[in-house]
HTML snippet that shows the backbone in 3Dmol.js (N, CA, C, O; Angstrom):
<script src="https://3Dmol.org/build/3Dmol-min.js"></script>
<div id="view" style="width:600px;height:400px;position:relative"></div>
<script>
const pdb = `
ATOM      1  N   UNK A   1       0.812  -1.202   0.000  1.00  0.00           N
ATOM      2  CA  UNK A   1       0.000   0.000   0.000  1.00  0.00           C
ATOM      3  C   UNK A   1       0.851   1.259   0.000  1.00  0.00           C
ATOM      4  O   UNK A   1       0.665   2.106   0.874  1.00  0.00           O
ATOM      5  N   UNK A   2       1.901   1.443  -1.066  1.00  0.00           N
ATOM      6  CA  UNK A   2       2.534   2.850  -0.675  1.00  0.00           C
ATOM      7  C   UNK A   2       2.069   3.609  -1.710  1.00  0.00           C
ATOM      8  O   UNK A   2       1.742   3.335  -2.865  1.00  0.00           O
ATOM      9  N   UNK A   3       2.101   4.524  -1.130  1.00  0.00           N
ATOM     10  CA  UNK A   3       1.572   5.998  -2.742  1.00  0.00           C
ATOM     11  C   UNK A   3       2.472   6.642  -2.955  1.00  0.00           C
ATOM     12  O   UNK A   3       3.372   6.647  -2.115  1.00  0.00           O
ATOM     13  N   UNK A   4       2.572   7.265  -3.888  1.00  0.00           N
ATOM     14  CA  UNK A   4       3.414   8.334  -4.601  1.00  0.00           C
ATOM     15  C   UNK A   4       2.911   9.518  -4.436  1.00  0.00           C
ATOM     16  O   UNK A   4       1.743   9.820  -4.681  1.00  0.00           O
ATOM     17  N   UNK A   5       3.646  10.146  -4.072  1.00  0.00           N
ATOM     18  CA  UNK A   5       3.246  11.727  -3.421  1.00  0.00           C
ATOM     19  C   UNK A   5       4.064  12.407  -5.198  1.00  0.00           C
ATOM     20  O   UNK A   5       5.023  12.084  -5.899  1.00  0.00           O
ATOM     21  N   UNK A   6       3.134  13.300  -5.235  1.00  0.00           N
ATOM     22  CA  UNK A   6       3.022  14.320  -6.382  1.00  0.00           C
ATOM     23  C   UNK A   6       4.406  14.709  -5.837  1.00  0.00           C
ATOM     24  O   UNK A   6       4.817  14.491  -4.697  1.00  0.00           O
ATOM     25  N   UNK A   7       5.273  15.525  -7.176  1.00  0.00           N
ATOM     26  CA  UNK A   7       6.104  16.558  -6.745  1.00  0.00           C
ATOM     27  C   UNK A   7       5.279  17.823  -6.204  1.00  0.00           C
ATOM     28  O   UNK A   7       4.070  17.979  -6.373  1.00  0.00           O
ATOM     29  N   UNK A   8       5.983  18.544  -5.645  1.00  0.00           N
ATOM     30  CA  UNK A   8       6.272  19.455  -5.244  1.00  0.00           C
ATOM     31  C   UNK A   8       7.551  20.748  -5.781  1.00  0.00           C
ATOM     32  O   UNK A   8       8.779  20.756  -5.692  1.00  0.00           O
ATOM     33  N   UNK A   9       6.765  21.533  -6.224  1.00  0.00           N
ATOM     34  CA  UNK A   9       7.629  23.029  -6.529  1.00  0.00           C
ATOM     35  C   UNK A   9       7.611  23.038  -5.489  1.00  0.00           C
ATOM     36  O   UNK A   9       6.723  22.656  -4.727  1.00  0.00           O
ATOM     37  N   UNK A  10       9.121  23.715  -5.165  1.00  0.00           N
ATOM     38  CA  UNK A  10       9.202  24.664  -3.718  1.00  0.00           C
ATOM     39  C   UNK A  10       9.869  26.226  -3.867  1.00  0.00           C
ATOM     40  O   UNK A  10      10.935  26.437  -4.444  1.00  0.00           O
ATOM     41  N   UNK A  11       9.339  26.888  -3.466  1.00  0.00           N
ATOM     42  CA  UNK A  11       9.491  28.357  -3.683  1.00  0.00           C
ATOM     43  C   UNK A  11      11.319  28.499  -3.580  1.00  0.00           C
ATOM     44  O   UNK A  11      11.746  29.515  -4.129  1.00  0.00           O
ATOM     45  N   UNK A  12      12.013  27.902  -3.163  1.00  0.00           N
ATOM     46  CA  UNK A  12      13.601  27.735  -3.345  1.00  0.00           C
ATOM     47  C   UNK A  12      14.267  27.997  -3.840  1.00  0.00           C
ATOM     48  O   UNK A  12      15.165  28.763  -3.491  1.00  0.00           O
ATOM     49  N   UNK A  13      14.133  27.492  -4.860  1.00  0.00           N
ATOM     50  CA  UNK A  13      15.390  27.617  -6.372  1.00  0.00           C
ATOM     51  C   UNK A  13      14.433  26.570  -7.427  1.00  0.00           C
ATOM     52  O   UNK A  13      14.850  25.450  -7.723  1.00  0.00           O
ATOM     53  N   UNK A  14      13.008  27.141  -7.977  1.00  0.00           N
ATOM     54  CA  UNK A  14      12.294  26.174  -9.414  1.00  0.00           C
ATOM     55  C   UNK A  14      13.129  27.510  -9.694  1.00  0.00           C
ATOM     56  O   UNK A  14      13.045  28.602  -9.133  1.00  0.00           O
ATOM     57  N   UNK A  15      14.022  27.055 -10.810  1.00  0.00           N
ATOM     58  CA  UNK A  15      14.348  27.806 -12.417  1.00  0.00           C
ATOM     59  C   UNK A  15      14.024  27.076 -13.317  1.00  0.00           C
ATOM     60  O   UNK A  15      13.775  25.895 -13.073  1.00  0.00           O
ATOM     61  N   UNK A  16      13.949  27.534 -14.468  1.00  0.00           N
ATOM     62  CA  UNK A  16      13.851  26.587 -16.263  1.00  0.00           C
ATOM     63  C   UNK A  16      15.091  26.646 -16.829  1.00  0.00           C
ATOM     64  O   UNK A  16      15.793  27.604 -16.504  1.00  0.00           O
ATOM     65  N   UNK A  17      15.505  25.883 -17.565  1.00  0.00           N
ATOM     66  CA  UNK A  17      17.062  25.780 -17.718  1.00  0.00           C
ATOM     67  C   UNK A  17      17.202  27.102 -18.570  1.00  0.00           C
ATOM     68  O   UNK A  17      18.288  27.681 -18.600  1.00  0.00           O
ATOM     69  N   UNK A  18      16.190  27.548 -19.212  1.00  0.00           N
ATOM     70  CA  UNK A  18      16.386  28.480 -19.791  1.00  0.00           C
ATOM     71  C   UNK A  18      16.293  29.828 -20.043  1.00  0.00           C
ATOM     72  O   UNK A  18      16.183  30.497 -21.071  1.00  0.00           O
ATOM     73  N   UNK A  19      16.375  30.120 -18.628  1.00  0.00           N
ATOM     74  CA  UNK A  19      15.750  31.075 -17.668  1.00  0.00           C
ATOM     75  C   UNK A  19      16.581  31.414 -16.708  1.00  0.00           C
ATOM     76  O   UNK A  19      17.154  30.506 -16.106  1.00  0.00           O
ATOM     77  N   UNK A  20      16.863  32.964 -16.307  1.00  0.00           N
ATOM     78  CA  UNK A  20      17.728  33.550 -15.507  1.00  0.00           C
ATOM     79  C   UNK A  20      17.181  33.765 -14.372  1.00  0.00           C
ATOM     80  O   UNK A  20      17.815  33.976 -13.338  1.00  0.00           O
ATOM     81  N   UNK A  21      14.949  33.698 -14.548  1.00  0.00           N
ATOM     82  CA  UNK A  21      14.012  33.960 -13.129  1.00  0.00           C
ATOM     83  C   UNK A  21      13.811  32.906 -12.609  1.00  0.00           C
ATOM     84  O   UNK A  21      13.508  31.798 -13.051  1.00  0.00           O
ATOM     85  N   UNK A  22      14.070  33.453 -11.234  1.00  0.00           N
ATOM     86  CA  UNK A  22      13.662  32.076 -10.048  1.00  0.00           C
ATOM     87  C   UNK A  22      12.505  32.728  -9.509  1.00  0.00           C
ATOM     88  O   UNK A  22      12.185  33.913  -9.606  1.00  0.00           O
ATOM     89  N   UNK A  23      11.692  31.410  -8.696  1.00  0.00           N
ATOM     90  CA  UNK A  23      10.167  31.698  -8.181  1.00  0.00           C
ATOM     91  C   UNK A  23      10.448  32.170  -6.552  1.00  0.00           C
ATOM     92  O   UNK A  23       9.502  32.168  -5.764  1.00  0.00           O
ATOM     93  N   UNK A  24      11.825  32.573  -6.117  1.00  0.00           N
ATOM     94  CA  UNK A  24      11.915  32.698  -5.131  1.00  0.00           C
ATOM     95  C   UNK A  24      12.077  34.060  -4.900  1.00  0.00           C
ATOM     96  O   UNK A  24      12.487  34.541  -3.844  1.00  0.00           O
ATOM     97  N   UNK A  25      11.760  34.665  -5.875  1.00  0.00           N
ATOM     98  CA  UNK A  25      11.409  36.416  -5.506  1.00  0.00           C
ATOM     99  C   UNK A  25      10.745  36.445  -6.750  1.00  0.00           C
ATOM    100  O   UNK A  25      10.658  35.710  -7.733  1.00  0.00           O
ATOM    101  N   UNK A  26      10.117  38.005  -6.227  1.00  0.00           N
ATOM    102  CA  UNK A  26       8.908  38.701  -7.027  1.00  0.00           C
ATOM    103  C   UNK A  26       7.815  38.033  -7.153  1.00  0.00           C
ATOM    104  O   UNK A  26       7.641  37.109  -7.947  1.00  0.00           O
ATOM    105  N   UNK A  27       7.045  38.457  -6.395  1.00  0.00           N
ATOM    106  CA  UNK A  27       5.817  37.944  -6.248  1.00  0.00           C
ATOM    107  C   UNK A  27       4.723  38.652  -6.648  1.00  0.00           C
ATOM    108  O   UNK A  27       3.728  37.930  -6.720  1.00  0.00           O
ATOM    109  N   UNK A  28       4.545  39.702  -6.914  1.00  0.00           N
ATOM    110  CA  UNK A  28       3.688  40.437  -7.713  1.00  0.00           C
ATOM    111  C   UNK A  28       4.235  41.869  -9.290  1.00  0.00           C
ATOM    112  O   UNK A  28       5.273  42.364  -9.728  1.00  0.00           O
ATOM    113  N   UNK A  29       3.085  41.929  -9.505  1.00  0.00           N
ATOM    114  CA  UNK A  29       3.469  42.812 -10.961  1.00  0.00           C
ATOM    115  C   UNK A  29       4.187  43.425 -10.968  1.00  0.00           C
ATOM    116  O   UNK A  29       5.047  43.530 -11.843  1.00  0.00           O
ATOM    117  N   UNK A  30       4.049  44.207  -9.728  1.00  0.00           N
ATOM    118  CA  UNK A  30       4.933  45.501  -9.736  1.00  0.00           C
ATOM    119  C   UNK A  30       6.359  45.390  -9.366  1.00  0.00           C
ATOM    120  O   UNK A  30       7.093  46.344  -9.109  1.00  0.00           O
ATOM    121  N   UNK A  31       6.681  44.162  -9.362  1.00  0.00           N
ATOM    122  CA  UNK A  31       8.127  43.827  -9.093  1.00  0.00           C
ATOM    123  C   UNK A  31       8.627  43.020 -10.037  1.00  0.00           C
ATOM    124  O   UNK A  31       9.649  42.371  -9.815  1.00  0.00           O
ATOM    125  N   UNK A  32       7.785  42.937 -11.542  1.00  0.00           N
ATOM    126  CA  UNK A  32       8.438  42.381 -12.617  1.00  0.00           C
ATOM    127  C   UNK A  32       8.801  43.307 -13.443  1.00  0.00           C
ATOM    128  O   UNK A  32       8.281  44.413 -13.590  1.00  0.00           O
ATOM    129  N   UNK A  33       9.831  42.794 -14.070  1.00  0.00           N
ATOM    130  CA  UNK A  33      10.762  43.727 -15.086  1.00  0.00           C
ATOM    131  C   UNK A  33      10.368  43.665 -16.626  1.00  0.00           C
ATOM    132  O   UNK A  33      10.769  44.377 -17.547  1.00  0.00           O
ATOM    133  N   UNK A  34       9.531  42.684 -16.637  1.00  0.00           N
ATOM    134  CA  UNK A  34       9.228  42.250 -18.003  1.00  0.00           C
ATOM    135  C   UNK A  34       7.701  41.134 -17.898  1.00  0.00           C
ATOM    136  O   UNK A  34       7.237  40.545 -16.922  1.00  0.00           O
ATOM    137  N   UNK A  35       7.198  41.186 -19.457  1.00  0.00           N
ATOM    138  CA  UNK A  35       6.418  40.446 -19.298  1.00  0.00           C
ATOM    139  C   UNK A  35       7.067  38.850 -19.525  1.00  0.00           C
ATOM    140  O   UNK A  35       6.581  37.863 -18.971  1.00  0.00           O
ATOM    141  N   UNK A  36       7.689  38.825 -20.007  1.00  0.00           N
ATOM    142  CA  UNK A  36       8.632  37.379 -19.926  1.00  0.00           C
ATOM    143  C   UNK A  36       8.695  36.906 -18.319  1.00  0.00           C
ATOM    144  O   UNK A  36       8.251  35.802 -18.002  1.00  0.00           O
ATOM    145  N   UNK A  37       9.146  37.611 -17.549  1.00  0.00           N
ATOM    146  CA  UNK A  37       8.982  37.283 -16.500  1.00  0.00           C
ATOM    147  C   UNK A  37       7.700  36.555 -15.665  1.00  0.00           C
ATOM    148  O   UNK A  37       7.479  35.490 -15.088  1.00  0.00           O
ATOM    149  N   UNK A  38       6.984  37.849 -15.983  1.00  0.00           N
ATOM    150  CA  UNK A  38       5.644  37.335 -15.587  1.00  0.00           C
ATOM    151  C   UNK A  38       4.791  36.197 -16.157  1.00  0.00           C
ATOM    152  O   UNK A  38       3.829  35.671 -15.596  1.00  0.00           O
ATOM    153  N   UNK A  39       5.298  35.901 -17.362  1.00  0.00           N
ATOM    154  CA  UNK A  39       5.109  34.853 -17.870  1.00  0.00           C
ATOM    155  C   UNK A  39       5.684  33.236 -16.803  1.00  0.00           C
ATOM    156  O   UNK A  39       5.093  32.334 -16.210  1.00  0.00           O
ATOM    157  N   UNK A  40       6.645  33.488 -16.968  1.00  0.00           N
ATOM    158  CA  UNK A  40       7.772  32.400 -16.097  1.00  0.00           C
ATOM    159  C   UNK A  40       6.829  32.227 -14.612  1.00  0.00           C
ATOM    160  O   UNK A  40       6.338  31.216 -14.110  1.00  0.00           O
ATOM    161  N   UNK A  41       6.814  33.664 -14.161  1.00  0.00           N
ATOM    162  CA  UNK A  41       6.565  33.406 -12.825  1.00  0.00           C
ATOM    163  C   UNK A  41       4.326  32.723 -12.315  1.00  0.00           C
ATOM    164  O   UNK A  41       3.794  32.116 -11.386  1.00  0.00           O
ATOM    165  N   UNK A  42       3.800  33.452 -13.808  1.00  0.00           N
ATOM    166  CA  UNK A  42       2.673  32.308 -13.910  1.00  0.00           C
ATOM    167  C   UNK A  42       2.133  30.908 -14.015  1.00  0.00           C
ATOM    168  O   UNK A  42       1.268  30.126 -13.623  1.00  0.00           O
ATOM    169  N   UNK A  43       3.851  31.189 -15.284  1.00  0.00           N
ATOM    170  CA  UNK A  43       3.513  29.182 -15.656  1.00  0.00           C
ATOM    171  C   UNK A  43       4.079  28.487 -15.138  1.00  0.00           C
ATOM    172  O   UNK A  43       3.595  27.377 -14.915  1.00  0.00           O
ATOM    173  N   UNK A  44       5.545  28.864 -14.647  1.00  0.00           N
ATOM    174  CA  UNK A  44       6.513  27.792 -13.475  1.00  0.00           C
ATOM    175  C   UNK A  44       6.296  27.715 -12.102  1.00  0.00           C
ATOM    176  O   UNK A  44       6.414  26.692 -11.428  1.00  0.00           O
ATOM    177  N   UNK A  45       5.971  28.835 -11.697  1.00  0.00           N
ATOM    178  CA  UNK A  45       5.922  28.848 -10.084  1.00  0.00           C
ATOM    179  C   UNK A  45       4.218  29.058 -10.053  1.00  0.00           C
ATOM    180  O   UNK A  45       3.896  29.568  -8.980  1.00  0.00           O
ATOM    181  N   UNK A  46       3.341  28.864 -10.722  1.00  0.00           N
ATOM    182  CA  UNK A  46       2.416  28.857 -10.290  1.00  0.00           C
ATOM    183  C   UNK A  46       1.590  29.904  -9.403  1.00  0.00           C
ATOM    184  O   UNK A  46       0.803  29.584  -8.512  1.00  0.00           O
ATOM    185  N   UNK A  47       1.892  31.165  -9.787  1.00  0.00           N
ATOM    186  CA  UNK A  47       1.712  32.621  -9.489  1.00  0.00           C
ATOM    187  C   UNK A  47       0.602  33.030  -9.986  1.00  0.00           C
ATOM    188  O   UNK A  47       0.532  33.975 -10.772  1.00  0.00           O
ATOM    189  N   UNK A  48      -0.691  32.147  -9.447  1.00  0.00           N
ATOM    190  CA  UNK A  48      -1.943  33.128  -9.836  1.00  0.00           C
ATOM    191  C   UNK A  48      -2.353  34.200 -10.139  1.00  0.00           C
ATOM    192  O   UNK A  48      -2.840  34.730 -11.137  1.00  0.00           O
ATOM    193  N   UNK A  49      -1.987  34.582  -8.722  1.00  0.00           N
ATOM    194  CA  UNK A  49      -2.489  36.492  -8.622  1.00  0.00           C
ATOM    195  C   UNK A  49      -1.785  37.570  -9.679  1.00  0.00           C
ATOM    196  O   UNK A  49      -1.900  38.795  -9.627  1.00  0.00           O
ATOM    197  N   UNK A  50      -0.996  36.765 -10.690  1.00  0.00           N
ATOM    198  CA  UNK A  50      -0.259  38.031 -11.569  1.00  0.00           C
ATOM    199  C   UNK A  50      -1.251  37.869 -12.598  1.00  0.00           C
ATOM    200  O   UNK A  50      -1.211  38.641 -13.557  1.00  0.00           O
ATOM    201  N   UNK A  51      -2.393  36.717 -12.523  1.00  0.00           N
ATOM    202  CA  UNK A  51      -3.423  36.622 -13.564  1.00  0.00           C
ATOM    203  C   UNK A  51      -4.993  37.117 -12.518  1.00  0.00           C
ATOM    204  O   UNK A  51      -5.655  36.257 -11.937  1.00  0.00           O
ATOM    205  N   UNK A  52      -5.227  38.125 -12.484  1.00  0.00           N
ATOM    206  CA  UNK A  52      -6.590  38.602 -11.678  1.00  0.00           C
ATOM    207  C   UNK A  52      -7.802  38.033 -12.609  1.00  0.00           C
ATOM    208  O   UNK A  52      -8.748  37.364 -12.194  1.00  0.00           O
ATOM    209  N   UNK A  53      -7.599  38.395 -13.805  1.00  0.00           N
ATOM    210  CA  UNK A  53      -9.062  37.865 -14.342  1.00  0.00           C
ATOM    211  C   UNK A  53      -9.350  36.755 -14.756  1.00  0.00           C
ATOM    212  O   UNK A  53     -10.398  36.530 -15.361  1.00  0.00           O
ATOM    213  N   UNK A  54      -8.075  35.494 -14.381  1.00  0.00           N
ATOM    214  CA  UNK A  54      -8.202  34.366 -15.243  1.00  0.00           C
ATOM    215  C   UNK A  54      -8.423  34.066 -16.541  1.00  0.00           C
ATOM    216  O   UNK A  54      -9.101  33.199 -17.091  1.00  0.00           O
ATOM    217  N   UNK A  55      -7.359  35.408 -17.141  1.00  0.00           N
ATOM    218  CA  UNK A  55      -7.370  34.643 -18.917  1.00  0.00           C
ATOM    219  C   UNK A  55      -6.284  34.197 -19.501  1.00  0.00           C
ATOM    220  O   UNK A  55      -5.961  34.035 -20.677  1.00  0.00           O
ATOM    221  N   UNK A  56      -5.578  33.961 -18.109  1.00  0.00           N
ATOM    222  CA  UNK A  56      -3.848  33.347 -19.004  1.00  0.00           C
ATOM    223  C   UNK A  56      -3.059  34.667 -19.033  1.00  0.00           C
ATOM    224  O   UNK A  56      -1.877  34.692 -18.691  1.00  0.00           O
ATOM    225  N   UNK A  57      -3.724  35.775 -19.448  1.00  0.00           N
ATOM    226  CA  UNK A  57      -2.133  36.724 -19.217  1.00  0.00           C
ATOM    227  C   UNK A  57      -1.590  37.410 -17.863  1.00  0.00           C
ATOM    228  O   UNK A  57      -2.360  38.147 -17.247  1.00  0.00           O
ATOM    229  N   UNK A  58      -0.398  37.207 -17.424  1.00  0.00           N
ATOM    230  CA  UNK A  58      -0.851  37.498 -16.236  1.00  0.00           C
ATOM    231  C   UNK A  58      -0.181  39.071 -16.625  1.00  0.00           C
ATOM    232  O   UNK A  58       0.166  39.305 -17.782  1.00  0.00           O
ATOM    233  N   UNK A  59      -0.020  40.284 -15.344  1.00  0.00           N
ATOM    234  CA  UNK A  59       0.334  41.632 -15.257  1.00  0.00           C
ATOM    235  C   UNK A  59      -0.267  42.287 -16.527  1.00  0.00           C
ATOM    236  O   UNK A  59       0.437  42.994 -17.248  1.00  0.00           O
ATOM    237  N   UNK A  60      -1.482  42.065 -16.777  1.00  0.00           N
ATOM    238  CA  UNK A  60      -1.727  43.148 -18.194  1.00  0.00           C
ATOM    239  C   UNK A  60      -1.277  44.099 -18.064  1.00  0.00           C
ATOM    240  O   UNK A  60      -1.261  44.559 -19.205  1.00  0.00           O
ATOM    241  N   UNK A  61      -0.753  44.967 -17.271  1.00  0.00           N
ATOM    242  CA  UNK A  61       0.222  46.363 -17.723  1.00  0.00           C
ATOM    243  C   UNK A  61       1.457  45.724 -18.238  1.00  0.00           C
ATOM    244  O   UNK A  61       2.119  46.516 -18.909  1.00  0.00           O
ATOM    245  N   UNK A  62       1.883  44.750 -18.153  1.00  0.00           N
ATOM    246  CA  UNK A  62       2.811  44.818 -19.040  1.00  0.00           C
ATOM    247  C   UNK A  62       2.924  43.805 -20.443  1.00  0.00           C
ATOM    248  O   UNK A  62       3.823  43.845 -21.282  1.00  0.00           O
ATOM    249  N   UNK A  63       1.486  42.705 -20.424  1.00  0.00           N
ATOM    250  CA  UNK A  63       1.645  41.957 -21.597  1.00  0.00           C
ATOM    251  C   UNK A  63       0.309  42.142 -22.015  1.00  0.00           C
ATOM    252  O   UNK A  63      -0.685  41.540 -21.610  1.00  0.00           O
ATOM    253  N   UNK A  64       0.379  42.989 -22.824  1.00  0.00           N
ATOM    254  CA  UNK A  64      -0.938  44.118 -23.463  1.00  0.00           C
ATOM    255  C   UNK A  64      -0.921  43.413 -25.086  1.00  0.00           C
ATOM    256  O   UNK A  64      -1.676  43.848 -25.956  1.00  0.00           O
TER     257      UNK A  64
END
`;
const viewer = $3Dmol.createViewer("view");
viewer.addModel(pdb, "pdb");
viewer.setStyle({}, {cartoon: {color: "spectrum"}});
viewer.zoomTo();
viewer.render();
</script>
């Protein structure tokens, strides 16, 4: 009876190999430099709140 526990992101050090942003800072819009970023920090680290209306883009001031 053993289970497999899901991974786990941990706010630590997730980077993408191809990627200079880590999920371990900047946590909201106003502390991204780019929408690339905010991109990264939606789809890798799982950063809801940079998407308020739930349509996939997150920080519309900056990915217009």
């Amino acid at each position: 009876m053993s289970q497999k526990a899901a991974p786990i992101k941990t706010t630590a050090q997730v980077t993408s190999s191809s990627s200079a942003y880590s999920c371990s800072t900047k946590k909201t819009c106003g502390q991204m430099a780019s929408c690339a970023e905010a991109e990264f920090h939606l789809s890798e680290c799982g950063n809801g709140r940079l998407d308020r209306n739930n349509d996939g883009v997150p920080c519309e001031s900056l990915c217009r």
